[in-house]
C-alpha positions in Angstrom: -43.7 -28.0 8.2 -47.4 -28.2 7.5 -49.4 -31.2 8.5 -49.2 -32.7 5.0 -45.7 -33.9 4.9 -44.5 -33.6 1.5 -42.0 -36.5 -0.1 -39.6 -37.0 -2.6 -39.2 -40.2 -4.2 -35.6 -41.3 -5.8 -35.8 -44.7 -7.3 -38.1 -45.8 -10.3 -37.8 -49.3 -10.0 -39.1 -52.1 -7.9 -38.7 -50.6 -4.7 -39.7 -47.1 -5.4 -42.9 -48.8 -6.9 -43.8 -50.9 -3.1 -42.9 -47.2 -1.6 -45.2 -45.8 -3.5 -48.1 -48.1 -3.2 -47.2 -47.6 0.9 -47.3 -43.9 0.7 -50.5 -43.7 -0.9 -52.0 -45.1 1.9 -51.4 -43.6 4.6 -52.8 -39.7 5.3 -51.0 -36.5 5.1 -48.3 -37.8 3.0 -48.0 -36.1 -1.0 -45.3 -37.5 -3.1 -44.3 -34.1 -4.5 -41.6 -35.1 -7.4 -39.8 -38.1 -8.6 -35.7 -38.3 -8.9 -34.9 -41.4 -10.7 -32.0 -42.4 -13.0 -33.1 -43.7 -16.1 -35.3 -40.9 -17.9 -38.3 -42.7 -19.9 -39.1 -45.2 -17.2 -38.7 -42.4 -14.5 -41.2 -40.5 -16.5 -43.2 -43.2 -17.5 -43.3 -44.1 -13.6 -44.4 -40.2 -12.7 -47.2 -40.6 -15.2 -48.6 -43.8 -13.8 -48.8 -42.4 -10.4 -49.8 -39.2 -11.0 -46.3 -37.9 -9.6 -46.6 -34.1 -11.2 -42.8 -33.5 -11.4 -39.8 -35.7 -12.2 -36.4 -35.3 -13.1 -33.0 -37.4 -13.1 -31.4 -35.0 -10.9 -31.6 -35.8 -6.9 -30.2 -32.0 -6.3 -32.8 -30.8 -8.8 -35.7 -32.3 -6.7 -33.8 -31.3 -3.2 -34.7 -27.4 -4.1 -37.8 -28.2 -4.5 -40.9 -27.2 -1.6 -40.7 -30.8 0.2 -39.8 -31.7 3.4 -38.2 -35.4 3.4 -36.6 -37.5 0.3 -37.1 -41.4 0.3 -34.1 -43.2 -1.2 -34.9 -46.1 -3.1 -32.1 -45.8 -5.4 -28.7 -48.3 -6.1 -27.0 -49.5 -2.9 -23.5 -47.2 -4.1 -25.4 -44.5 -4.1 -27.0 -44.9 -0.7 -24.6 -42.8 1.7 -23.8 -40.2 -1.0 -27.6 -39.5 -1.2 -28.0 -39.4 2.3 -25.7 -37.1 3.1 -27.0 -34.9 0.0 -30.3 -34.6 0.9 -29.9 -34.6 4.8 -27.4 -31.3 4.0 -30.4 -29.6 1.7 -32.0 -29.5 5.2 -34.6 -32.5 4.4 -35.6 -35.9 6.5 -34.3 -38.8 4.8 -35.1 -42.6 4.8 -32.9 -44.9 2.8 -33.6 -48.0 1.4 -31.3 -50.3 3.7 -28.2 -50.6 3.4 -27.6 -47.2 4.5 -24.0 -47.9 2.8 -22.0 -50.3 1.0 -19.2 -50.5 3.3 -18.8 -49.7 7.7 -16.5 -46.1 7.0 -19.4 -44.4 4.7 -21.9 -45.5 7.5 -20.2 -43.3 10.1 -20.5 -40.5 7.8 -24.1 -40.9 7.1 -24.5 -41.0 11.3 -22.0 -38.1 11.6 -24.6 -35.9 9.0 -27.5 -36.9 11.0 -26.0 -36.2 14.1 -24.5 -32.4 12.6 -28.2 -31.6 10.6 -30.6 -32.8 13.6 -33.0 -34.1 11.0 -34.9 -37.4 10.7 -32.8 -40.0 9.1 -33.5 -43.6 9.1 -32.8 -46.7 7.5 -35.4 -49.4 5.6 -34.7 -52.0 8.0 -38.2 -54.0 7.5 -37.8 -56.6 9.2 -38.0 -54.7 12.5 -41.6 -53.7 11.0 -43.2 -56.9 9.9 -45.9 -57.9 11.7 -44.6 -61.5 11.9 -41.0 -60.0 13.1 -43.1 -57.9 15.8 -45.4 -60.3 17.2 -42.3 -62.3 18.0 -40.4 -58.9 19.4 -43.3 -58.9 21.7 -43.5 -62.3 23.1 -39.4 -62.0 23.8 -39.8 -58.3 25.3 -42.8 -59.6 27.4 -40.6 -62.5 28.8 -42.8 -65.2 26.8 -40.1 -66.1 23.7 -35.9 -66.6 24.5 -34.1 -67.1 21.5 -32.1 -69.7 21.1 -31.4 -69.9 17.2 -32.4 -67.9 14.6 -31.8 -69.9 11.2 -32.7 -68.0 7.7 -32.5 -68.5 4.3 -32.1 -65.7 1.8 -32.6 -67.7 -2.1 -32.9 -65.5 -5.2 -32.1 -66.4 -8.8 -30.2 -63.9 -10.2 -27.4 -65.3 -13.0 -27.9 -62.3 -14.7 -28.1 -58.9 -13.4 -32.1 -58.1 -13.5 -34.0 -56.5 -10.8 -37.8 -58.3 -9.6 -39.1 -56.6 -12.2 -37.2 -58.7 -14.9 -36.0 -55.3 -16.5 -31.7 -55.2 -16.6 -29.9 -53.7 -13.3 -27.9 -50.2 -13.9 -26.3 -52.1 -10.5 -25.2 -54.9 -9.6 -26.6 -56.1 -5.9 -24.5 -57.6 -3.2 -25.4 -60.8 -0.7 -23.1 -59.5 1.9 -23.8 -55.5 2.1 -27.0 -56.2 1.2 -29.2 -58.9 2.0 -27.1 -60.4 4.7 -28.0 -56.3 6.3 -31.6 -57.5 6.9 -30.5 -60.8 9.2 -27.8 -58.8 10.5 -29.8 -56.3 12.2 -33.1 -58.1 13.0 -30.7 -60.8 15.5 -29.4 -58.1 17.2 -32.9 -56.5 17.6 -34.8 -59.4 18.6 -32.1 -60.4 21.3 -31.5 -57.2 22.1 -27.6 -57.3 22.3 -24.7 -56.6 20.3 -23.0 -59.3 18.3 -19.8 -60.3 19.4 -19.0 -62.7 17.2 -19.3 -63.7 13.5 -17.4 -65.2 10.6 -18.5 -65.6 6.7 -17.6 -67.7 4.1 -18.4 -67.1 0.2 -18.3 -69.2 -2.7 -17.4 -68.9 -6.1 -17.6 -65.3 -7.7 -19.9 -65.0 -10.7 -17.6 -64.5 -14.1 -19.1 -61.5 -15.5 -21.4 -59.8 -12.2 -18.0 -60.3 -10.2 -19.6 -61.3 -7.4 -19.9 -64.2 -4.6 -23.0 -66.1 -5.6 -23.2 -68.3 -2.5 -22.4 -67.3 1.1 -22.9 -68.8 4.4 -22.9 -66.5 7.8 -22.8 -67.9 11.1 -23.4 -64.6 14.6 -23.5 -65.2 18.0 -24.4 -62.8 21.3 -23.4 -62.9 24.6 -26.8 -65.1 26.3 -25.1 -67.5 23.5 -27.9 -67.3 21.2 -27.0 -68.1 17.5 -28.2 -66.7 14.2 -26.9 -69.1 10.9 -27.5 -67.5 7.8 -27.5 -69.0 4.2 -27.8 -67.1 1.2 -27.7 -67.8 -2.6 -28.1 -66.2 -6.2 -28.1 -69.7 -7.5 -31.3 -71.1 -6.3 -33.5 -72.5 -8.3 -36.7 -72.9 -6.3 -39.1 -70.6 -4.1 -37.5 -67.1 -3.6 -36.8 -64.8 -0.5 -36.0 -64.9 2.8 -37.2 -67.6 5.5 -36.7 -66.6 9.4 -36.9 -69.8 11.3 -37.3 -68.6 15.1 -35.8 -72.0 17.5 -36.8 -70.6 20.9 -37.2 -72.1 24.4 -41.2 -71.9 24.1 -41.8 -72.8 20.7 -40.8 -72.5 17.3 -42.3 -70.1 14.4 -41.2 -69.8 10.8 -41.8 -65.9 9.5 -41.9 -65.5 5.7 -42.3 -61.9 5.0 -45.1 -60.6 6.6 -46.6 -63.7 7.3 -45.8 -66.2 10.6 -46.4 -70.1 11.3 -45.1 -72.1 13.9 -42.9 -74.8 13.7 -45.8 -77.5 12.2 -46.7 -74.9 9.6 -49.8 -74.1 11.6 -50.9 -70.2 11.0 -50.5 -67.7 13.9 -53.1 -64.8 14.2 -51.5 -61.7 13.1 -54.8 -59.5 13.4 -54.4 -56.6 16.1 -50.4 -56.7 15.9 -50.3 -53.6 13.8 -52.6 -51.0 11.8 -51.6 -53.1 8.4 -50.5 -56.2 7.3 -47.8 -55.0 5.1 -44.2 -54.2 6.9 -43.0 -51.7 4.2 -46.3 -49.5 4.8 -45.7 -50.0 8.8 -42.1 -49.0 8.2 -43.3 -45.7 6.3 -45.7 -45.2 8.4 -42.8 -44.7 11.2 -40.7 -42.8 9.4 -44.0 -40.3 9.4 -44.7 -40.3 12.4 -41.3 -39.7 13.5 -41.0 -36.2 11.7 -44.2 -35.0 12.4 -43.3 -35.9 16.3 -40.2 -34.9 16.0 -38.5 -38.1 17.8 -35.8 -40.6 16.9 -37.5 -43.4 14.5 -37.2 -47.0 15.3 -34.6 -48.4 13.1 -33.1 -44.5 12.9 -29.2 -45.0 11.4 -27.7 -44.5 14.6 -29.4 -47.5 15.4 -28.6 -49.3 12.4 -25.0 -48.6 12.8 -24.0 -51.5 15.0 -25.2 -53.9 11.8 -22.9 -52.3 9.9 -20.2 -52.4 12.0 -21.3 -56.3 12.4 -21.2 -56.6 8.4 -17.5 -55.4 8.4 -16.6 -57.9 10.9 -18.0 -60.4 8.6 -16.3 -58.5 5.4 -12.8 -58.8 7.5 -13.3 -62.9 8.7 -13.4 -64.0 4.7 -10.3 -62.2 3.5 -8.4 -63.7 6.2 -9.6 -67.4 5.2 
């Protein structure tokens, strides 16, 4: 490998666009070819971006001169994709989850583990500066969590990605968005979860899916993590990390953080950039071109997974 490391994109919607606006600025990275699904808006995304070659073929793009694919692509597609492009011999990082259910997840691991290459999972949270600034206070000694309470609220009655444009998908609260919680209590308290149980609410007629779901994790110091998540809301959207420690309480919203009387806290020095899907990129980088295990790799991720399945297993025995 030379030292520009040379990237495939797969995805031409609203994810593959925030990649995109990530790679370009950070050094020694060329975006080589695109692999999307739907052909006009994957070429019309190529031409805006100045991406010289697309196609709608992952396999097409995997021959190509490259050395790593990012996966920004549907969440059923996720594992398949990983597996395919980690077997063409080329680093992989897929957008999270790294699979829609706890079996396909071992396999991506087993690939991983059988190729040697880089593989890792979009796990941002681990990567926003608001998430890390507490990381570091709790590593240091300063921060123990006590409960972590989040909110995940969309609006999504019919099946549209952020763009507005019509899914070719249909997304999932569970496999998901609950993912991103999942793994971020068990990496800020640094401990497996032992326990968990979900509960979901009615499914949608036509998307057949829960639209409402309520998660409640604990670890063995006892903290607890209670998650609430809807498609139904009709208010501010995302996800809202309320941090209830022993020394203080912070509120993280993205990439931003206040503490518990909505008072900003001073983000500046906690990373190169502000923006935790850059920082994540940025690892994934650095992690090929040093040849090392990235933080948030999918052996890592794994143990979410596992966590998710737990959760999966505790609602059909309600």
């Amino acid at each position: 490998m030379g030292s520009v490391v040379k990237i495939i994109l797969a995805g031409e919607g609203a994810i593959g666009r925030k990649h995109m606006a990530a790679l370009r600025r950070i050094d020694d990275v060329e975006v080589v070819a695109l692999a999307g699904g739907i052909a006009d808006d994957t070429e019309a995304f190529a031409s805006e971006f100045g991406i010289e070659r697309w196609t709608t073929d992952l396999g097409e793009a995997l021959t190509l001169d490259a050395d790593a694919a990012i996966l920004a692509t549907p969440t059923q597609l996720h594992a398949a994709q990983a597996i395919e492009t980690m077997r063409a011999g080329k680093h992989v990082l897929v957008e999270i989850p790294m699979a829609d259910n706890f079996a396909d997840s071992e396999a991506v691991v087993r690939v991983q583990q059988e190729t040697g290459v880089t593989a890792m999972v979009c796990h941002t949270r681990r990567f926003n500066p608001s998430h890390q600034w507490i990381h570091g206070r709790i590593q240091r000694g300063e921060l123990t969590l006590q409960h972590l309470v989040v909110e995940t609220f969309f609006f999504r009655r019919e099946n549209r990605n952020a763009l507005g444009k019509p899914r070719t998908w249909t997304d999932h609260l569970l496999w998901h968005h609950s993912c991103h919680t999942v793994d971020l209590f068990g990496y800020q308290t640094d401990q497996r979860i032992t326990a968990g149980w979900a509960q979901q609410g009615p499914k949608h007629p036509e998307l057949g899916i829960a639209m409402d779901m309520t998660i409640g994790m604990s670890v063995p110091s006892g903290a607890l993590c209670t998650l609430s998540l809807s498609f139904n809301n009709d208010g501010p959207l995302g996800t809202f990390f309320r941090y209830i420690c022993d020394n203080g309480t912070y509120i993280a919203r993205y990439d931003d953080l206040v503490d518990g009387y909505d008072n900003p806290v001073d983000l500046s020095g906690v990373a190169i950039s502000d923006d935790g899907i850059e920082l994540q990129d940025r690892e994934f980088i650095s992690a090929i071109s040093e040849g090392r295990e990235p933080n948030a790799s999918v052996a890592q991720c794994l143990g979410a997974m596992e966590t998710i399945d737990m959760l999966e297993k505790s609602m059909s025995e309600r």
